[in-house]
N, C-alpha and C positions, 0 to 999 in steps of 0.2 A: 247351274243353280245360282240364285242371285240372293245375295246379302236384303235380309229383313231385319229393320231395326223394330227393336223392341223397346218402348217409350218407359221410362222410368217414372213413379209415381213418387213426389216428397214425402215424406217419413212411412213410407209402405217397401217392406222389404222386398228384393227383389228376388222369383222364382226364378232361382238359379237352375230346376230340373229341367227348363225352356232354352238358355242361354247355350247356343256350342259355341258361336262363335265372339269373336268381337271384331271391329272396324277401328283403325287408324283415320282419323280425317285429316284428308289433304291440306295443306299451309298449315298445321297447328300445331305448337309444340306445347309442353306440360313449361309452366316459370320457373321451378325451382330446382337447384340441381340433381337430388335423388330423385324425382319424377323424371327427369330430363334422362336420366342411368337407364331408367324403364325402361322407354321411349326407343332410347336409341337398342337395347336389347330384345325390343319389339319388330326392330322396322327391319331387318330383312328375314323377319320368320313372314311376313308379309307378301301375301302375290300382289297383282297390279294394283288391285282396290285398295288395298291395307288391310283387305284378312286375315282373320288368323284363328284358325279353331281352337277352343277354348284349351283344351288338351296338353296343346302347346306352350300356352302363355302358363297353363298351369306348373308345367315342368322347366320353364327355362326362368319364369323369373324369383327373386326372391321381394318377400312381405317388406311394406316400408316400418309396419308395425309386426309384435307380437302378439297374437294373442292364443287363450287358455284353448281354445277347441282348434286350434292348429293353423299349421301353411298356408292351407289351400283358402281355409277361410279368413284368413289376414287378406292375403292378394285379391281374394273375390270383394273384400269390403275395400280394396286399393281399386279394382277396376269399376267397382258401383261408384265410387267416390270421383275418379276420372270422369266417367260418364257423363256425373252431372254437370243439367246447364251450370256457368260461369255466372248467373245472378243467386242460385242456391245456395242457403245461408247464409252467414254473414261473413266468409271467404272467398273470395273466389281465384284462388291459386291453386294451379292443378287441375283446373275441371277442365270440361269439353274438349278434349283432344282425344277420346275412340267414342265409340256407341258399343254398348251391348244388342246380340239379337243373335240371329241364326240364318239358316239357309234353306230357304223354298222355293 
C-alpha cells in the first residue's frame, strides 16, 4: 500500500474519520524545541517512508497543548497544525515537517 496525502484546506477543519495515517518528510525538522521532542518521539515509530499509523502517534505522544475535549484532540490540532504549509498564517514555526493522509 502506498501513502496518500491528503491536502489540507485553511480554516476548514480537517476530517480526521479519513486520516490513519501520517508521513515524516525527509530533510525537515520542526524549529522549536517541544516540536523537535515530537519529532524525534516520531521518527523510529516510522518505516522507510516516515509512516506511521495514526494509532500510534496517537498513543505515544503527548499534546503540546491542553484542551477541554481531550488528548487525542489536542495532538490532532498538534498534527493539523504540523501539516500546514510553513507560509500558513502569520507563523510559520513548526509547520511542514509530516503530511496527514492514509494508505491506498
Amino acid at each position: 500500500m502506498q501513502f496518500e496525502v491528503l491536502p489540507q484546506t485553511p480554516r476548514v477543519p480537517t476530517d480526521w474519520t479519513i486520516v490513519t495515517h501520517i508521513r515524516l518528510l525527509k530533510g525537515v525538522k520542526p524549529d522549536t524545541g517541544r516540536a523537535l521532542q515530537r519529532w524525534e518521539m516520531l521518527k523510529p515509530l516510522a518505516d522507510e517512508d516516515g509512516v506511521i499509523a495514526l494509532v500510534k502517534v496517537l498513543a505515544s505522544l503527548d499534546p503540546m497543548r491542553n484542551k477541554e475535549s481531550g488528548r487525542e484532540a489536542a495532538i490532532r490540532m498538534d498534527l493539523r497544525n504540523w501539516s500546514n504549509p510553513r507560509d500558513h498564517g502569520n507563523n510559520s514555526q513548526d509547520k511542514g515537517w509530516l503530511e496527514l493522509g492514509r494508505l491506498a
